[in-house]
One Martini backbone bead per residue (centre of mass of N, CA, C, O) as a GRO file, in nm:
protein
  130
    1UNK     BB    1  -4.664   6.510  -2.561
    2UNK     BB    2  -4.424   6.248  -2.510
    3UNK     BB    3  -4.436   6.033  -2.249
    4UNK     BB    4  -4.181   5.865  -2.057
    5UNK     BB    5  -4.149   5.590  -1.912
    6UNK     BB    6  -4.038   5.402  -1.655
    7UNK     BB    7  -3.827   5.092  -1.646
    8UNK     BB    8  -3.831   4.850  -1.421
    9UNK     BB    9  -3.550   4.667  -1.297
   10UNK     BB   10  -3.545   4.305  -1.172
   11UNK     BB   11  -3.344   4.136  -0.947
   12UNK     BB   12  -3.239   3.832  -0.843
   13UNK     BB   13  -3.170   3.760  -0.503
   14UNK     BB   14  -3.004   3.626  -0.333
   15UNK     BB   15  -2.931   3.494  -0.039
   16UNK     BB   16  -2.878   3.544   0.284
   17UNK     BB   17  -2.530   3.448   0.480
   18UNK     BB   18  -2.539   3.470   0.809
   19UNK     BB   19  -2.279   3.389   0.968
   20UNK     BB   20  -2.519   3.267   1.224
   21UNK     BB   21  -2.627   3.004   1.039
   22UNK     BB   22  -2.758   2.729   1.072
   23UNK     BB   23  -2.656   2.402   1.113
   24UNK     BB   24  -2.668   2.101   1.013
   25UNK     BB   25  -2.691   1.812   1.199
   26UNK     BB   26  -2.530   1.533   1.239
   27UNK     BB   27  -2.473   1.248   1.285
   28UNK     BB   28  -2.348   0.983   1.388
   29UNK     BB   29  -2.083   0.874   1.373
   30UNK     BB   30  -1.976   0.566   1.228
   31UNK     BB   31  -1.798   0.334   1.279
   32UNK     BB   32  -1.507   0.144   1.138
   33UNK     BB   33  -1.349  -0.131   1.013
   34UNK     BB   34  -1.039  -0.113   0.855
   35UNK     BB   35  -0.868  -0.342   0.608
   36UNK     BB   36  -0.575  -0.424   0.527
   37UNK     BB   37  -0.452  -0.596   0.235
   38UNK     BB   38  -0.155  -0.781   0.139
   39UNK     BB   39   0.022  -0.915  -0.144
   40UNK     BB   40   0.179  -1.081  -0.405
   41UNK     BB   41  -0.055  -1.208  -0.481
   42UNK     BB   42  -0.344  -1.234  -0.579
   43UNK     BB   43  -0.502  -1.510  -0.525
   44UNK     BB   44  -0.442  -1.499  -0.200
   45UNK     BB   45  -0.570  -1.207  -0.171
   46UNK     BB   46  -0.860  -1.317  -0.260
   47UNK     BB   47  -0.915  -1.521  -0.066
   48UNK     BB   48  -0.827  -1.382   0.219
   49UNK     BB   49  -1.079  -1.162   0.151
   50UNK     BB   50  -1.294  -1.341   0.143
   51UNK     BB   51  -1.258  -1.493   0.425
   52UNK     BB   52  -1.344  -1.237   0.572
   53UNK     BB   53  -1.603  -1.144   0.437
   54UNK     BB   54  -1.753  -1.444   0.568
   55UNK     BB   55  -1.683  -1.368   0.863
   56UNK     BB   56  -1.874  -1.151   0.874
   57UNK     BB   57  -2.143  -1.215   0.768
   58UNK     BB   58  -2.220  -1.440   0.945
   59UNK     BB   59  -2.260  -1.165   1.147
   60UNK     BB   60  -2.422  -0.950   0.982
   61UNK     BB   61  -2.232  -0.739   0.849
   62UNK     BB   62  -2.151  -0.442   0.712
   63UNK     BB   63  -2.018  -0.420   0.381
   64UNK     BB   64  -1.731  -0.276   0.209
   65UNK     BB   65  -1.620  -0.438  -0.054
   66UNK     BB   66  -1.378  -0.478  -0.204
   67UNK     BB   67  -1.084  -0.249  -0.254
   68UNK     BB   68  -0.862  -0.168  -0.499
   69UNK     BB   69  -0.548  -0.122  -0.505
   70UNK     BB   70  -0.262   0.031  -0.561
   71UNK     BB   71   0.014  -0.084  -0.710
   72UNK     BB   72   0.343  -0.191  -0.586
   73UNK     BB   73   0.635  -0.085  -0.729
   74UNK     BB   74   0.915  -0.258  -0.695
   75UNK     BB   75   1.246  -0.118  -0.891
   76UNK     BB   76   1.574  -0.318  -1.001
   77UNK     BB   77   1.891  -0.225  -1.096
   78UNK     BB   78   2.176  -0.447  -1.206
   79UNK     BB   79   2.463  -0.594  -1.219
   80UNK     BB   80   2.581  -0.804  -1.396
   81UNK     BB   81   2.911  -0.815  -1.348
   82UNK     BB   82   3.140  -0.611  -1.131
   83UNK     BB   83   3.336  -0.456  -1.365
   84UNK     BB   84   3.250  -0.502  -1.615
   85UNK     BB   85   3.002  -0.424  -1.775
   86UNK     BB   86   2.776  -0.216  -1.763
   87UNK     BB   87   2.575  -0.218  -1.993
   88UNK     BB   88   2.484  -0.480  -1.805
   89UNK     BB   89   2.162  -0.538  -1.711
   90UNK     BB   90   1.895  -0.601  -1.429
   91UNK     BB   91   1.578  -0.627  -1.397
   92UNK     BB   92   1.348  -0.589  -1.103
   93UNK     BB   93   1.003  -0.693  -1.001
   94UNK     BB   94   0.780  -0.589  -0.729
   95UNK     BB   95   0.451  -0.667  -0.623
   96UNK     BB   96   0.183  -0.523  -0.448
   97UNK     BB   97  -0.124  -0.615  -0.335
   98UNK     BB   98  -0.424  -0.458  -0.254
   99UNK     BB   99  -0.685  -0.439   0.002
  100UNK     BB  100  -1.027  -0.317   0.061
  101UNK     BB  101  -1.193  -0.306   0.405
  102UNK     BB  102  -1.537  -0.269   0.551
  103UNK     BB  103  -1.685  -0.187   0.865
  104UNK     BB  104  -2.006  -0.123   0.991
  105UNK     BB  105  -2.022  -0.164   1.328
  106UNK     BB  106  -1.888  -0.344   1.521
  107UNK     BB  107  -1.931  -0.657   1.672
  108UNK     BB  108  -1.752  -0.834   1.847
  109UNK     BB  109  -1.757  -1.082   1.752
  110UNK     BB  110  -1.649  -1.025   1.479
  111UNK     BB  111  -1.345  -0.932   1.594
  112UNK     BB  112  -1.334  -1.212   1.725
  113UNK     BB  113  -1.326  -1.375   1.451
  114UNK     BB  114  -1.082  -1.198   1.283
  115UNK     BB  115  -0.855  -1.265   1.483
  116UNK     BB  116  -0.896  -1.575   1.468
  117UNK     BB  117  -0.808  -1.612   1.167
  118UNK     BB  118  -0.666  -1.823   0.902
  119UNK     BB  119  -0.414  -1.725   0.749
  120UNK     BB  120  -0.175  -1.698   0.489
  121UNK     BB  121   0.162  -1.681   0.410
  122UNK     BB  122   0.206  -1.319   0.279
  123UNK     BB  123  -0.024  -1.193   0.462
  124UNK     BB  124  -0.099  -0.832   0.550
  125UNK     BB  125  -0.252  -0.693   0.825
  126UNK     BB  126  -0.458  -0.380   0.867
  127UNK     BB  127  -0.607  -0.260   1.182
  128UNK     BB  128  -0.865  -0.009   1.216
  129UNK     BB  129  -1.019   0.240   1.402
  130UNK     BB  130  -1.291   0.504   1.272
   0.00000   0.00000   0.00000
């Protein structure tokens, strides 16, 4: 009589994750100064902000960026005429061109140097401490 062997078949178990787990411990978050520049020109936006990282390199800040963000289009459309032809219209649009600029860590001097920067006019800057 042939006797029939059982075969065991064995499947690889993932680990199991014990809700109280222990996380791994992150460093301290680095400070980080960001810096959003506007305007209206490309040309005048990328001088300007050549000019922001030239002074901070100056004291040896560490920089990431610049990084273009999405152009902002606001389109204008009006009517030629006062009373009649309406179907005569002009369509106008502005566009704002941003960039973005990183600084990590940054040390008095650099913001005090930051600060007193003399941009041209047309350029908007907004800074933040993250």
């Amino acid at each position: 009589m042939a006797t029939k062997s059982a075969t065991k078949v064995t499947t690889a178990k993932k680990p199991s994750r014990s809700p109280r787990a222990k996380k791994a411990v992150k460093p301290a978050a680095a400070h980080r100064l960001r810096i959003r520049v506007r305007a209206y020109e490309h040309g005048v936006l990328d001088n300007s902000v050549k000019q922001i990282i030239d002074t901070a390199t100056r004291y040896n800040a560490e920089i990431i960026g610049p990084v273009p963000l999405p152009i902002d289009i606001r389109k204008y459309t009006v009517n030629r005429a006062a009373f009649i032809d309406k179907d005569s219209r002009e369509q106008f649009e502005m566009r704002i061109h941003k960039r973005m600029v990183d600084i990590l860590n940054p040390e008095p001097k650099v913001i005090e140097a930051l600060t007193n920067i003399d941009l041209p006019s047309g350029v908007s800057i907004d800074v933040k401490m993250l």
